[in-house]
LOTI-719650 format. One record per residue (C-alpha): residue in one letter; x, y, z. Coordinates in steps of 0.5 Angstrom, whole numbers, plus 500, padded with zeros to 3 digits. Each point is the difference from the previous one (the first is absolute). Example, Ala and Ser with C-alpha at 12.3 -4.5 7.8 and 13.67 -1.06 7.14 Angstrom:
<rs>
a525491516 s502507498 
</rs>
This chain:
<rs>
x500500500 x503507498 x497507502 x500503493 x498507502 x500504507 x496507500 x501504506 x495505502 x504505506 x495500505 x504504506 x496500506 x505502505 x497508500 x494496504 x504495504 x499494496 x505496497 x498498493 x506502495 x496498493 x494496497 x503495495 x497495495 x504494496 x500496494 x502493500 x502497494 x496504495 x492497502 x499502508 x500507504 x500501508 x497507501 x501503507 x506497503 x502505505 x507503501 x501500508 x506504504 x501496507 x501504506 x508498499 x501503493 x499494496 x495499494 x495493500 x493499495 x493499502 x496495494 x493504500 x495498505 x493502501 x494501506 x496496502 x493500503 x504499507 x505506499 x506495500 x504501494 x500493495 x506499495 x497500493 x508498497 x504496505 x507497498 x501493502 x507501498 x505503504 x505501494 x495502496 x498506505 x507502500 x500501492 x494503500 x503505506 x507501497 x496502494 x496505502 x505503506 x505501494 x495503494 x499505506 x506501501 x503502493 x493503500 x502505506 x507501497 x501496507 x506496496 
</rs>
């Protein structure tokens, strides 16, 4: 599986004390899109992903996209931290 295409949508909340830093979507190999994936700053500076989730009826949140695969989810964050990255001429 590759990722053929990241787009990043910098969304900084950090003026209002939240923590995401951009809203990203991938394409993997030409024929499936994830739309939605947070990009989050930790409280120690570092950058990890947050796949979309949606509301339920009980005011919990629920994964609409999880990763089974851990190796997968550290592709699809590296991916995403450095198109931000280069984005942000952070590089």
């Amino acid at each position: 599986m590759e990722i053929t295409e990241v787009k990043i949508y910098p969304f900084d909340t950090s003026r209002i004390g939240g923590r995401v830093r951009a809203v990203a979507d991938i394409t993997i190999d030409n024929i499936l899109v994830i739309k939605g994936i947070k990009l989050v700053e930790s409280k120690h500076g570092g950058l990890f992903i947050s796949f979309p989730k949606k509301a339920s009826s009980k005011g919990t949140y629920v994964d609409i996209v999880q990763s089974l695969d851990n190796e997968f989810t550290e592709k699809v964050r590296r991916a995403i931290v450095d198109k931000y990255k280069e984005m942000m001429g952070l590089t």
